[in-house]
mmCIF file of the N, C-alpha and C atoms, coordinates in Angstrom:
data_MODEL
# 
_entry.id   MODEL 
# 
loop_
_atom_site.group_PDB 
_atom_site.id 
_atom_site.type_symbol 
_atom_site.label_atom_id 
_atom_site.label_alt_id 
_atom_site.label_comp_id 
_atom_site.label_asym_id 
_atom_site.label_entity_id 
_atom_site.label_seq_id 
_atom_site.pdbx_PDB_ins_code 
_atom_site.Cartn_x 
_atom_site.Cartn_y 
_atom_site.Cartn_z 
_atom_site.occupancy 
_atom_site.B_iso_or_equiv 
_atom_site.pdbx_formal_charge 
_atom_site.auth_seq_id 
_atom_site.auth_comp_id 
_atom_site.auth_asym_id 
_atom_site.auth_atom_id 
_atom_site.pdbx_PDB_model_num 
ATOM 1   N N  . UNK A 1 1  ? 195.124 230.923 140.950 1.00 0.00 ? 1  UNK A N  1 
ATOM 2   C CA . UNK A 1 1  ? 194.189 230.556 139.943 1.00 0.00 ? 1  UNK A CA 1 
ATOM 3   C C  . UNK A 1 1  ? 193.161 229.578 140.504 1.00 0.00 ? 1  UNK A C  1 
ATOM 4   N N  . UNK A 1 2  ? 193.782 228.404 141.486 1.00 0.00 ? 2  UNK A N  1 
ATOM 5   C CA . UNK A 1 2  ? 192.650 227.391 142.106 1.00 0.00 ? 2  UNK A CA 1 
ATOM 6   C C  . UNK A 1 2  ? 191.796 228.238 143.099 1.00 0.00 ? 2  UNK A C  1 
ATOM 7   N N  . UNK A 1 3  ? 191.936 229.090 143.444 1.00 0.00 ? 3  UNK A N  1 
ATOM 8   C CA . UNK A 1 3  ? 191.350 230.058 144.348 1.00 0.00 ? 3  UNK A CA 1 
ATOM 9   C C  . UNK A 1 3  ? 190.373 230.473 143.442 1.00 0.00 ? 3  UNK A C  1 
ATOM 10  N N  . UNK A 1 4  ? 190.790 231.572 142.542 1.00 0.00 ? 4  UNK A N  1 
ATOM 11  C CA . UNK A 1 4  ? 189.558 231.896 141.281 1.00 0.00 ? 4  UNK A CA 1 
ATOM 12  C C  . UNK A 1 4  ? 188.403 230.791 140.933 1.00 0.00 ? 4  UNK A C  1 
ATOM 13  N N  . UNK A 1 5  ? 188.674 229.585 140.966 1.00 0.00 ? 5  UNK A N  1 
ATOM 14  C CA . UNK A 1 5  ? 187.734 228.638 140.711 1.00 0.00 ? 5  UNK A CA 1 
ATOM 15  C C  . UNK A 1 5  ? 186.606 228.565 141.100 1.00 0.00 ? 5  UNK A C  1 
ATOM 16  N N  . UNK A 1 6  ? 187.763 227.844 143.036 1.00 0.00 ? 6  UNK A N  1 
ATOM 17  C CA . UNK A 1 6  ? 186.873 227.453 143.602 1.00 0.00 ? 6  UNK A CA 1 
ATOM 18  C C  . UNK A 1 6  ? 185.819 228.799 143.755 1.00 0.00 ? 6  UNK A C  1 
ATOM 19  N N  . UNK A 1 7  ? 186.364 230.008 144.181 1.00 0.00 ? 7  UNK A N  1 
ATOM 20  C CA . UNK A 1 7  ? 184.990 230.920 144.448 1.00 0.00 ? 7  UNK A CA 1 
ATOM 21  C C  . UNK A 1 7  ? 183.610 231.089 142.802 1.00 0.00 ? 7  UNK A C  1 
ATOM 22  N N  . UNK A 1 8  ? 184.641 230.642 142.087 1.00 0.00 ? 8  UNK A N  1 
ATOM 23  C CA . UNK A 1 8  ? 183.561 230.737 140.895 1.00 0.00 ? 8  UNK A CA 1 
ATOM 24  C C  . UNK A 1 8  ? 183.118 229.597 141.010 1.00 0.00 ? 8  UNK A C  1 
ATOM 25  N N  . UNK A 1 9  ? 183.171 228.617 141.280 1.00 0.00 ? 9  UNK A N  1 
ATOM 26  C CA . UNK A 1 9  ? 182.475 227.197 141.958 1.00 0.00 ? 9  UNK A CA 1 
ATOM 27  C C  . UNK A 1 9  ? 181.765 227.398 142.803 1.00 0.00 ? 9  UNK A C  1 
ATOM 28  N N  . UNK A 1 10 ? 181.631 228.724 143.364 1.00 0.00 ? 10 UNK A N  1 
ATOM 29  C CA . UNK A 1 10 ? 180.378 228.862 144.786 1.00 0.00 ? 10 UNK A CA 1 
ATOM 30  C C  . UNK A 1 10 ? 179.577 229.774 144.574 1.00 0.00 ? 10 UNK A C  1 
ATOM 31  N N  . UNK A 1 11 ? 179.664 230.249 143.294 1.00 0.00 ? 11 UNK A N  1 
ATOM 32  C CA . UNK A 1 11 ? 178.893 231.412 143.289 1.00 0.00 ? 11 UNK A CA 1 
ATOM 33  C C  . UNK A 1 11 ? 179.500 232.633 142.887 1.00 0.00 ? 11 UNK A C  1 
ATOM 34  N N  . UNK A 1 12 ? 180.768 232.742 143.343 1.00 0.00 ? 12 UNK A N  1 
ATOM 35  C CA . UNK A 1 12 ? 181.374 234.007 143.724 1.00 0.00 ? 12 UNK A CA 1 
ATOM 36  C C  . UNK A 1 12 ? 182.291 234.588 142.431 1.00 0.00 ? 12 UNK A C  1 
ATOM 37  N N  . UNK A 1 13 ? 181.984 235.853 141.588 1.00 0.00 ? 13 UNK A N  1 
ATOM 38  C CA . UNK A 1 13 ? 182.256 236.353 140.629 1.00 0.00 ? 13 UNK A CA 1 
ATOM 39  C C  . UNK A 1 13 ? 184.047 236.384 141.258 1.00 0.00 ? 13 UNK A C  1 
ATOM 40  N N  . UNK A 1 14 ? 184.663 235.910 140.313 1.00 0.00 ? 14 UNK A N  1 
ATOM 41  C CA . UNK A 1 14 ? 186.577 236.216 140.604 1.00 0.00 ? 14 UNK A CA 1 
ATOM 42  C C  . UNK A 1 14 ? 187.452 236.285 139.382 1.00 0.00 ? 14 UNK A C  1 
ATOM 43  N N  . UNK A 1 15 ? 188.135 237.187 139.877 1.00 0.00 ? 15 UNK A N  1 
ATOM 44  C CA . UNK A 1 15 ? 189.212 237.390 138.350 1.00 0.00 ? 15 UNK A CA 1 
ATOM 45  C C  . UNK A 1 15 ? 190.566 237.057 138.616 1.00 0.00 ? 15 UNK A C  1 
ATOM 46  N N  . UNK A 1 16 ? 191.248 236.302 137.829 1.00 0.00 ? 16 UNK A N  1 
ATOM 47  C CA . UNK A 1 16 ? 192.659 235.816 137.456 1.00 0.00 ? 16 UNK A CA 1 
ATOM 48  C C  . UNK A 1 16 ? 193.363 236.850 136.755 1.00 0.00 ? 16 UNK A C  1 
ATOM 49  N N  . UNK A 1 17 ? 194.040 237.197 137.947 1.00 0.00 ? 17 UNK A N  1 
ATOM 50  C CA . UNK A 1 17 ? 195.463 238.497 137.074 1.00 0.00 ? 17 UNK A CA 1 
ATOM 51  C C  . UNK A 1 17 ? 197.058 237.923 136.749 1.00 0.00 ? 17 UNK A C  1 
ATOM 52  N N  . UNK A 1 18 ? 197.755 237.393 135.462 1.00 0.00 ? 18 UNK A N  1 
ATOM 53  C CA . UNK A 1 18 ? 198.158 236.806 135.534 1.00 0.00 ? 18 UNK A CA 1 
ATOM 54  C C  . UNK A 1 18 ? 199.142 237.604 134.581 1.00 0.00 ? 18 UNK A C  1 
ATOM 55  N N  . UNK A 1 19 ? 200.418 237.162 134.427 1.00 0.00 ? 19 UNK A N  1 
ATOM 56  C CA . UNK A 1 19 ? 201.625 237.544 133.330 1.00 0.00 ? 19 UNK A CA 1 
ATOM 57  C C  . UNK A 1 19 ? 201.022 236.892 132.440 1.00 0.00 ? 19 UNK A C  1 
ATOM 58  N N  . UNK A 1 20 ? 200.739 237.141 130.591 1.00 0.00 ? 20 UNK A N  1 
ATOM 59  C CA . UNK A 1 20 ? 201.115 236.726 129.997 1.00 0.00 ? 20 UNK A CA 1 
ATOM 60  C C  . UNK A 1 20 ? 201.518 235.355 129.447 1.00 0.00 ? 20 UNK A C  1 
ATOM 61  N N  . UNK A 1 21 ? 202.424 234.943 130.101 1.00 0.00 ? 21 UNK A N  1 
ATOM 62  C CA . UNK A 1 21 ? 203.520 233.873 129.776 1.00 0.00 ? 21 UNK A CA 1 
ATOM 63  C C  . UNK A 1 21 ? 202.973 232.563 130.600 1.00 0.00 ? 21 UNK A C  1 
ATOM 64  N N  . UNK A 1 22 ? 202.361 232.711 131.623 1.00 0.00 ? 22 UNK A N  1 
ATOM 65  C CA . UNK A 1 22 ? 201.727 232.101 132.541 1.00 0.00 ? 22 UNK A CA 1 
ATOM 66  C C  . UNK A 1 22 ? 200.678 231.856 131.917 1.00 0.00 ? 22 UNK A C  1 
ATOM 67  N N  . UNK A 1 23 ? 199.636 232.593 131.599 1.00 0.00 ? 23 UNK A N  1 
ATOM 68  C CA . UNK A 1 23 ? 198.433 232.227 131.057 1.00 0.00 ? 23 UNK A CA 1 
ATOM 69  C C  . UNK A 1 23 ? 198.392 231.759 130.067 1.00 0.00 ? 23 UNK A C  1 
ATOM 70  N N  . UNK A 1 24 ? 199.263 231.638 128.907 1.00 0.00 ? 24 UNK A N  1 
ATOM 71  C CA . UNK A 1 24 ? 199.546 230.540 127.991 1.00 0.00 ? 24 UNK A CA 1 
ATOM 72  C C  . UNK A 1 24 ? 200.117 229.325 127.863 1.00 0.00 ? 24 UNK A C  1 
ATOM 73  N N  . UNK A 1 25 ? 200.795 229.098 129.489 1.00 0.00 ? 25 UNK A N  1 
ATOM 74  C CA . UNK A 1 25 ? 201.658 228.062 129.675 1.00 0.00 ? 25 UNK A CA 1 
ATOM 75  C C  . UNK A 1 25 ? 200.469 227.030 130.531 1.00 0.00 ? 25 UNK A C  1 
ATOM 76  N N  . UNK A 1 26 ? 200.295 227.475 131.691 1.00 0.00 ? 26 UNK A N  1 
ATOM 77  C CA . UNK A 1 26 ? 200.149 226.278 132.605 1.00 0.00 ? 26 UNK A CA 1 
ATOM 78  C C  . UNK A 1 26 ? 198.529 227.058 133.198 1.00 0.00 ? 26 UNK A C  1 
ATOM 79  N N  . UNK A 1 27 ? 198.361 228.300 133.153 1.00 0.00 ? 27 UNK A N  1 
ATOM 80  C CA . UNK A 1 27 ? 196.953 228.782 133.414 1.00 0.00 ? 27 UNK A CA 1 
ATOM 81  C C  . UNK A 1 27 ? 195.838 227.943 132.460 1.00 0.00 ? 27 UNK A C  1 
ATOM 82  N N  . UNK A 1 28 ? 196.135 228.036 131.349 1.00 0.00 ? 28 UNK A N  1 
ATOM 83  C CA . UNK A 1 28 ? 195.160 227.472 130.585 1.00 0.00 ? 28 UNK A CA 1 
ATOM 84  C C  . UNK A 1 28 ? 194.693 226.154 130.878 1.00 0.00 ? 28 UNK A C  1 
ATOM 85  N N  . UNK A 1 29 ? 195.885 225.473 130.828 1.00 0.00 ? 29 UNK A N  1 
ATOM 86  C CA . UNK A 1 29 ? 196.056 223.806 131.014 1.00 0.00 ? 29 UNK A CA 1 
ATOM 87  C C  . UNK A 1 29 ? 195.541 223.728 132.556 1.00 0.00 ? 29 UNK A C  1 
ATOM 88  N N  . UNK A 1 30 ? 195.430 224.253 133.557 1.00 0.00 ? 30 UNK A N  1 
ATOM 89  C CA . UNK A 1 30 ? 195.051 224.282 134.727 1.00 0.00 ? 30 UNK A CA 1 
ATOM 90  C C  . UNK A 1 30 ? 193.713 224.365 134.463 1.00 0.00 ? 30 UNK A C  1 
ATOM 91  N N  . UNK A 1 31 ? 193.182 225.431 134.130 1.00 0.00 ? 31 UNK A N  1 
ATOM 92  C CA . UNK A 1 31 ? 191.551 225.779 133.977 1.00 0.00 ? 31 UNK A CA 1 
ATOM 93  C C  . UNK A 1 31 ? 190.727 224.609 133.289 1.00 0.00 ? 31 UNK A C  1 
ATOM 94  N N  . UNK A 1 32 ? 191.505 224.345 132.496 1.00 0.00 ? 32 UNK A N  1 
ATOM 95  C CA . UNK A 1 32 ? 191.018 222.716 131.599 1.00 0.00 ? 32 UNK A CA 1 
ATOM 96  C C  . UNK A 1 32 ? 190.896 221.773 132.540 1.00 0.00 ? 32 UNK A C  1 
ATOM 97  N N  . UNK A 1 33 ? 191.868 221.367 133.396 1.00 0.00 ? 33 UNK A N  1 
ATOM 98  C CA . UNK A 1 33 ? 191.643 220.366 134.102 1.00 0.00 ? 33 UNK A CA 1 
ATOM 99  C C  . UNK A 1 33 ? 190.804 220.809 135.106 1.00 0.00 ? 33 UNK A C  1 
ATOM 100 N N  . UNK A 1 34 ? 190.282 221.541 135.817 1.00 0.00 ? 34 UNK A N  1 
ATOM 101 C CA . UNK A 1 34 ? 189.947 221.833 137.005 1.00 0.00 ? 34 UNK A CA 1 
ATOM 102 C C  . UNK A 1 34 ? 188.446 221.942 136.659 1.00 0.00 ? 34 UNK A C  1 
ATOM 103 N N  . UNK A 1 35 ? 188.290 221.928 135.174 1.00 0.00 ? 35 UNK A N  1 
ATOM 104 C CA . UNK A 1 35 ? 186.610 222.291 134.617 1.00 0.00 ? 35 UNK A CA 1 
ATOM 105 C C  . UNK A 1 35 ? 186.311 223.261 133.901 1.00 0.00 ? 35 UNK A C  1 
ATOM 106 N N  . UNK A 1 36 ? 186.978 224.144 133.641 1.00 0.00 ? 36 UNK A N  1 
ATOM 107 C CA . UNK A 1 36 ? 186.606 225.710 133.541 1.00 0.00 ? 36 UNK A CA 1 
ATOM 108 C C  . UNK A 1 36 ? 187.548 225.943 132.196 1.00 0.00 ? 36 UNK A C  1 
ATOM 109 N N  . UNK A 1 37 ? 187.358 225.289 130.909 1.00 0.00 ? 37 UNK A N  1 
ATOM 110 C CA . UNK A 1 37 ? 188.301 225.248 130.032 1.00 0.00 ? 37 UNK A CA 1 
ATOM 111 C C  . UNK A 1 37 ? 187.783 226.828 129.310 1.00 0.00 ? 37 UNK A C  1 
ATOM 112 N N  . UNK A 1 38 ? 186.871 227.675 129.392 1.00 0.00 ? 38 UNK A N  1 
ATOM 113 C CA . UNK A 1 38 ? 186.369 229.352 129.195 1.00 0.00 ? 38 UNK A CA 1 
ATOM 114 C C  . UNK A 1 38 ? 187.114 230.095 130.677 1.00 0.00 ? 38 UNK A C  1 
ATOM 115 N N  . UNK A 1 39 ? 187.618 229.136 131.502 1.00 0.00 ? 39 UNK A N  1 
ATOM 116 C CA . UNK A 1 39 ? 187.794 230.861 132.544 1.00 0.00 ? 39 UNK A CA 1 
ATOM 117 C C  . UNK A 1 39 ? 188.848 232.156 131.445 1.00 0.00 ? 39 UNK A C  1 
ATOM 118 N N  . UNK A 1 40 ? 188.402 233.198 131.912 1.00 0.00 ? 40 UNK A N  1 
ATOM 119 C CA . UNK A 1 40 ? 188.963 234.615 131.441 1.00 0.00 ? 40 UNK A CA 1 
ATOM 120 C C  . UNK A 1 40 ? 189.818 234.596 132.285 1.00 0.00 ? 40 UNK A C  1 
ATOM 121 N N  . UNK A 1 41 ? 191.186 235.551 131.440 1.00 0.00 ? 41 UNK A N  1 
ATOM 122 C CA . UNK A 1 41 ? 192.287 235.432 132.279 1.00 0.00 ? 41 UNK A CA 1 
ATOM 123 C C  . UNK A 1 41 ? 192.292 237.571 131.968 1.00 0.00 ? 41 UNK A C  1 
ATOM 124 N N  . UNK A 1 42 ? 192.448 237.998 133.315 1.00 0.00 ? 42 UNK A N  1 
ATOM 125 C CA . UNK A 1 42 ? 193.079 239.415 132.797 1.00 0.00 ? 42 UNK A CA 1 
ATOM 126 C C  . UNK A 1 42 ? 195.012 239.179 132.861 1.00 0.00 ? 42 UNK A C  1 
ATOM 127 N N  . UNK A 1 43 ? 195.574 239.767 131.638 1.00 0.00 ? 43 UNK A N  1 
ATOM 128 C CA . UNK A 1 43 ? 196.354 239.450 131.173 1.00 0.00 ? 43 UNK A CA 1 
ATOM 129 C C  . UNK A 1 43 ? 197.265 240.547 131.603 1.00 0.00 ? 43 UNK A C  1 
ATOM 130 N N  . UNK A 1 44 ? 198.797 240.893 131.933 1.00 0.00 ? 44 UNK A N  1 
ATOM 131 C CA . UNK A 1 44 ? 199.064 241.176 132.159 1.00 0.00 ? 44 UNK A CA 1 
ATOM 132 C C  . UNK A 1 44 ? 200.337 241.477 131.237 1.00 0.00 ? 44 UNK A C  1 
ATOM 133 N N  . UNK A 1 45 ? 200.784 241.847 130.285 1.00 0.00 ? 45 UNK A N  1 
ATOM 134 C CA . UNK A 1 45 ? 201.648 241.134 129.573 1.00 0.00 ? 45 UNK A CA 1 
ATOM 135 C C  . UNK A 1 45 ? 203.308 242.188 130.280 1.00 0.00 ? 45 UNK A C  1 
ATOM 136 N N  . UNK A 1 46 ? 203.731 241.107 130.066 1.00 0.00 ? 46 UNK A N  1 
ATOM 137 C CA . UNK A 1 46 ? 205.207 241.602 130.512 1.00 0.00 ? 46 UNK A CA 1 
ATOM 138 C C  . UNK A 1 46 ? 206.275 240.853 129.944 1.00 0.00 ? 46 UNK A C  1 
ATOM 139 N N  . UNK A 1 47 ? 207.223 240.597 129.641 1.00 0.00 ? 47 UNK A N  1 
ATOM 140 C CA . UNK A 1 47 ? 208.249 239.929 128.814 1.00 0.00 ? 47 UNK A CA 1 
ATOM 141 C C  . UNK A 1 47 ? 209.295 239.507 129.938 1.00 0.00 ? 47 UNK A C  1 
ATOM 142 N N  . UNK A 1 48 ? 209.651 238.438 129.146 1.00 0.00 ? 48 UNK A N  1 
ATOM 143 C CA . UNK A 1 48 ? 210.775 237.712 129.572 1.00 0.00 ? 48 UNK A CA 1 
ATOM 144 C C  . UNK A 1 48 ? 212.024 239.250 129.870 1.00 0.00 ? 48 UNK A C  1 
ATOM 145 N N  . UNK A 1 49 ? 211.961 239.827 128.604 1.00 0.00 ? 49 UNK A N  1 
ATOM 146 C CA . UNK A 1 49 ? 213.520 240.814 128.716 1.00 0.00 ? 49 UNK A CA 1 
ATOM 147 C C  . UNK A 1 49 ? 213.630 241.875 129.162 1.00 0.00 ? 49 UNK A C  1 
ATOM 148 N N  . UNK A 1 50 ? 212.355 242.130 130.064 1.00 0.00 ? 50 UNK A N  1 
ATOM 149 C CA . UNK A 1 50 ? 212.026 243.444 130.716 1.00 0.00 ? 50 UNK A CA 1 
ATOM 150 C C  . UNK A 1 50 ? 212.496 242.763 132.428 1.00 0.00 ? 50 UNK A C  1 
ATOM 151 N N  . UNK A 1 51 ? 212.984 241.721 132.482 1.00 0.00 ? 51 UNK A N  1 
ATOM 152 C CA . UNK A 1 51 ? 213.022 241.464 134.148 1.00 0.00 ? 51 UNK A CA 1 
ATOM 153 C C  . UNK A 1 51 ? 214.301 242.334 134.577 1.00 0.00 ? 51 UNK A C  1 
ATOM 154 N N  . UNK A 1 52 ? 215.290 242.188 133.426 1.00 0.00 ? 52 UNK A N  1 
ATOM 155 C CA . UNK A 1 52 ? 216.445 242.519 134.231 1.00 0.00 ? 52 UNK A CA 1 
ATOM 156 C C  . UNK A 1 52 ? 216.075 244.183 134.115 1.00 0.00 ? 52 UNK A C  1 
ATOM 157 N N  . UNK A 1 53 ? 215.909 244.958 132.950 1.00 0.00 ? 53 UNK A N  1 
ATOM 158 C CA . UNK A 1 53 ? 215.340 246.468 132.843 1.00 0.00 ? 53 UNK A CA 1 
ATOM 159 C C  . UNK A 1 53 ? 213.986 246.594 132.925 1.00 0.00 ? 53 UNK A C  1 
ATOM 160 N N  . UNK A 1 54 ? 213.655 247.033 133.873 1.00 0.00 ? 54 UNK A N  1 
ATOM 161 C CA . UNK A 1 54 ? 211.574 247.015 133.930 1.00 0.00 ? 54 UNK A CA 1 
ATOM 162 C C  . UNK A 1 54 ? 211.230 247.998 132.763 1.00 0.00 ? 54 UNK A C  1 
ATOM 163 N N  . UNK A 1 55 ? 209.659 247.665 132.579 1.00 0.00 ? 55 UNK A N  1 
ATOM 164 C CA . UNK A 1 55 ? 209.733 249.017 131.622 1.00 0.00 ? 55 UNK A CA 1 
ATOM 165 C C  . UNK A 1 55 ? 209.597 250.162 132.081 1.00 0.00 ? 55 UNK A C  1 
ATOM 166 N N  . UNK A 1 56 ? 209.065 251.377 131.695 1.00 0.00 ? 56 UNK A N  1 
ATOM 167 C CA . UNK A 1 56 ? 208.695 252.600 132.477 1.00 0.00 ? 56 UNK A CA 1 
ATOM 168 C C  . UNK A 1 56 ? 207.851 252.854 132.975 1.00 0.00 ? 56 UNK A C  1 
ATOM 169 N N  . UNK A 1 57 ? 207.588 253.504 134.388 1.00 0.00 ? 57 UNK A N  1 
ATOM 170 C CA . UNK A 1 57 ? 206.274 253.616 135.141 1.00 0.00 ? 57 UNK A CA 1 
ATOM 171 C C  . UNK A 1 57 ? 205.331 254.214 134.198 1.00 0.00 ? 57 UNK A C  1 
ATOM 172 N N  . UNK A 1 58 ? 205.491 255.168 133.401 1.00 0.00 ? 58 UNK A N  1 
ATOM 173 C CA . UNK A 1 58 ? 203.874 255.127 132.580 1.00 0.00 ? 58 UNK A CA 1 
ATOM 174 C C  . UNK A 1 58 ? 203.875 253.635 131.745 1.00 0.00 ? 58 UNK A C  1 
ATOM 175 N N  . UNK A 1 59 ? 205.158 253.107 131.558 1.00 0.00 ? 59 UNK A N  1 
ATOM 176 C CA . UNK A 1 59 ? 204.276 251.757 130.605 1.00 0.00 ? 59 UNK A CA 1 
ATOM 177 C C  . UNK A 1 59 ? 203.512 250.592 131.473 1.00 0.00 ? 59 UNK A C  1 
ATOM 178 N N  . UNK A 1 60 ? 204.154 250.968 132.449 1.00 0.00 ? 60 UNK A N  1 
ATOM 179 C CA . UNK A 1 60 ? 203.629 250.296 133.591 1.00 0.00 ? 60 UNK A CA 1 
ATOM 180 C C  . UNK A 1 60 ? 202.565 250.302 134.108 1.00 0.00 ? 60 UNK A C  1 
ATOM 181 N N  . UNK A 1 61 ? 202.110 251.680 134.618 1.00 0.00 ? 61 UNK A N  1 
ATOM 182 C CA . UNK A 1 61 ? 200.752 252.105 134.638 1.00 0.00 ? 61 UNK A CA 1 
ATOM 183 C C  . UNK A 1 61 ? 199.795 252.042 133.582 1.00 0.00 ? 61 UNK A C  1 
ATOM 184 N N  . UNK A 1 62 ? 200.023 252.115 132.139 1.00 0.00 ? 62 UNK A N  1 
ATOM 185 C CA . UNK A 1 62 ? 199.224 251.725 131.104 1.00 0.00 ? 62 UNK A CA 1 
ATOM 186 C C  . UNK A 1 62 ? 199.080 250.445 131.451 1.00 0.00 ? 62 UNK A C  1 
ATOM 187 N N  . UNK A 1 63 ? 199.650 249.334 131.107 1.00 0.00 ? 63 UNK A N  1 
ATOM 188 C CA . UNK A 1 63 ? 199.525 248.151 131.841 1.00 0.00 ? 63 UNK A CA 1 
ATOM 189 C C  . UNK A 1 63 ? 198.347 247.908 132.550 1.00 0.00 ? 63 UNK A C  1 
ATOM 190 N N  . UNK A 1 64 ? 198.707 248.287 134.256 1.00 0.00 ? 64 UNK A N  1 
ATOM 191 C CA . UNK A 1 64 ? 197.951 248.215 135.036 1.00 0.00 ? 64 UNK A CA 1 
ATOM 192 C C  . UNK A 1 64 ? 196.429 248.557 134.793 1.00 0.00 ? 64 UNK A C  1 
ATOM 193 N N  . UNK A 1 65 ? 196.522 249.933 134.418 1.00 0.00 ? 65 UNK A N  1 
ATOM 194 C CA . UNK A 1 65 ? 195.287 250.396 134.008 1.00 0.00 ? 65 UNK A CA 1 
ATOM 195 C C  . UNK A 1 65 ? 194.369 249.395 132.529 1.00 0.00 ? 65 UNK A C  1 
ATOM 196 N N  . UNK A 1 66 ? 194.853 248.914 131.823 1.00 0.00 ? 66 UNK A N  1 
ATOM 197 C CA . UNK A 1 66 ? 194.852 247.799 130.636 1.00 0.00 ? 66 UNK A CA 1 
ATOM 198 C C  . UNK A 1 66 ? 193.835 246.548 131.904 1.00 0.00 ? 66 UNK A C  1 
ATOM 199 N N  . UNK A 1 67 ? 195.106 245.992 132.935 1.00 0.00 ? 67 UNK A N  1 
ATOM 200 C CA . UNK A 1 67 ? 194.425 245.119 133.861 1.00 0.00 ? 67 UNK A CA 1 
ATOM 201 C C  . UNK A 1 67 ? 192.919 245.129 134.055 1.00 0.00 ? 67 UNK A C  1 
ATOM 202 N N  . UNK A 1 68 ? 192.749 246.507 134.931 1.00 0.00 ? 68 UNK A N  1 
ATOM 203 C CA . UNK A 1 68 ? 191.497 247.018 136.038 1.00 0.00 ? 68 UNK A CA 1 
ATOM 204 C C  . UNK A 1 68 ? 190.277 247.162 134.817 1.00 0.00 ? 68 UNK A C  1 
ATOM 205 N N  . UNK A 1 69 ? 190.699 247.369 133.410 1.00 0.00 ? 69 UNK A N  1 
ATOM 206 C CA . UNK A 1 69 ? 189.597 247.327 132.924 1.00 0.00 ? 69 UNK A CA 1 
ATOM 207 C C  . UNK A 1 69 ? 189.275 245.744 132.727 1.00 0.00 ? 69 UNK A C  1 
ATOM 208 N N  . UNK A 1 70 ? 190.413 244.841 132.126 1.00 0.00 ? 70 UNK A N  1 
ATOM 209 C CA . UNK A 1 70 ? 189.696 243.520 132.154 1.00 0.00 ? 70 UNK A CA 1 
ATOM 210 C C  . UNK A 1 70 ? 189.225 242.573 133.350 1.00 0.00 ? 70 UNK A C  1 
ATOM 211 N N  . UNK A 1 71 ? 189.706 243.513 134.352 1.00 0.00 ? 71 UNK A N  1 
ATOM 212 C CA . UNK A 1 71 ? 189.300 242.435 135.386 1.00 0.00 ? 71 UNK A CA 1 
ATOM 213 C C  . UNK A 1 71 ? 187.698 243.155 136.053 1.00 0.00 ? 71 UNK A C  1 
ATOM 214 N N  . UNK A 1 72 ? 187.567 244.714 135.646 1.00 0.00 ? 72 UNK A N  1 
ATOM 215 C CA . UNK A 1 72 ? 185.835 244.814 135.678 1.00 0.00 ? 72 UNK A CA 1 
ATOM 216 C C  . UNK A 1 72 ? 184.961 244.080 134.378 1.00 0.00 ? 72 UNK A C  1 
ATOM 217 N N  . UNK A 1 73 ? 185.443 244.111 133.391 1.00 0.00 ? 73 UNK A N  1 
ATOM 218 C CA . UNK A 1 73 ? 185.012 243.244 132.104 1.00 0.00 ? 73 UNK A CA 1 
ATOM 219 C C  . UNK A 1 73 ? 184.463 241.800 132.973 1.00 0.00 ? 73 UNK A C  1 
ATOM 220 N N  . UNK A 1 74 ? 185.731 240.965 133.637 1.00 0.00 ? 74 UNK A N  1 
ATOM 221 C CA . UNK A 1 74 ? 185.900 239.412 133.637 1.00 0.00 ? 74 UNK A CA 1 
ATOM 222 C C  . UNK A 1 74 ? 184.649 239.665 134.914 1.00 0.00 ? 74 UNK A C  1 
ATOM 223 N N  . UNK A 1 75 ? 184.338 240.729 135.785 1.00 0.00 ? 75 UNK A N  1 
ATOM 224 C CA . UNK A 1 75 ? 183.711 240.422 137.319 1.00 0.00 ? 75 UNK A CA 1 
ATOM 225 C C  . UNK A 1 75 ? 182.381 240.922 136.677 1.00 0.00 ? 75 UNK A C  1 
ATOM 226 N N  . UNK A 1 76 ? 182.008 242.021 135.608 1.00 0.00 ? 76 UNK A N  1 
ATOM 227 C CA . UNK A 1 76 ? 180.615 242.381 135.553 1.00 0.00 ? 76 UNK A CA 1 
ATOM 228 C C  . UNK A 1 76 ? 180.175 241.965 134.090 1.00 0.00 ? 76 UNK A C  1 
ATOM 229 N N  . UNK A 1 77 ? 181.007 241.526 133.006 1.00 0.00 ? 77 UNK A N  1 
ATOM 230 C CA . UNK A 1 77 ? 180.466 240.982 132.189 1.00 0.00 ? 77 UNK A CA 1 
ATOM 231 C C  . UNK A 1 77 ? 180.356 242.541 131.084 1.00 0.00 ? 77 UNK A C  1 
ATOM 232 N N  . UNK A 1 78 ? 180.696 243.912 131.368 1.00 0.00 ? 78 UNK A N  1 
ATOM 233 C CA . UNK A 1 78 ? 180.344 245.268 130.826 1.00 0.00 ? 78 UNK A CA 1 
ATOM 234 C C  . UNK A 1 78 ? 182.191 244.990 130.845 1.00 0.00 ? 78 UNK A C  1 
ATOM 235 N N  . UNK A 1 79 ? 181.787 245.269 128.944 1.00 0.00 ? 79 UNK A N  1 
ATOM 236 C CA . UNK A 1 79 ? 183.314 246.362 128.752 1.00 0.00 ? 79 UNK A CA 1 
ATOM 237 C C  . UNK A 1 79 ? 183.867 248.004 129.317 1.00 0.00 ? 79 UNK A C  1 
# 
């Protein structure tokens, strides 16, 4: 995530791919302190009760595919 910053601190368009659980915990509170209390997070959501059973590769791939659109959203600003 301090990586995402700093390049958005130089200029440089960057996207944060993150679980969920993370980005409500300590991503946010990070971005606040660091300056950037608007950075976009592409979200990843995954659950606590899926670690021990993953879900299924198409839910998975929905997922993923869910990602790649918010993280062209978060880099070009186009839904």
């Amino acid at each position: 995530m301090l990586d995402t910053i700093n390049l958005e601190r130089k200029g440089k368009p960057a996207a944060v791919i993150a679980l969920d659980k993370l980005v409500n915990t300590t991503g946010k509170a990070m971005a606040r302190v660091q300056g950037f209390p608007s950075l976009e997070f592409a979200v990843f959501p995954y659950s606590a009760a899926e670690w021990g059973s993953a879900a299924s590769e198409e839910e998975l791939k929905l997922r993923a595919e869910s990602v790649v659109t918010q993280v062209r959203r978060i880099l070009t600003g186009v839904g």
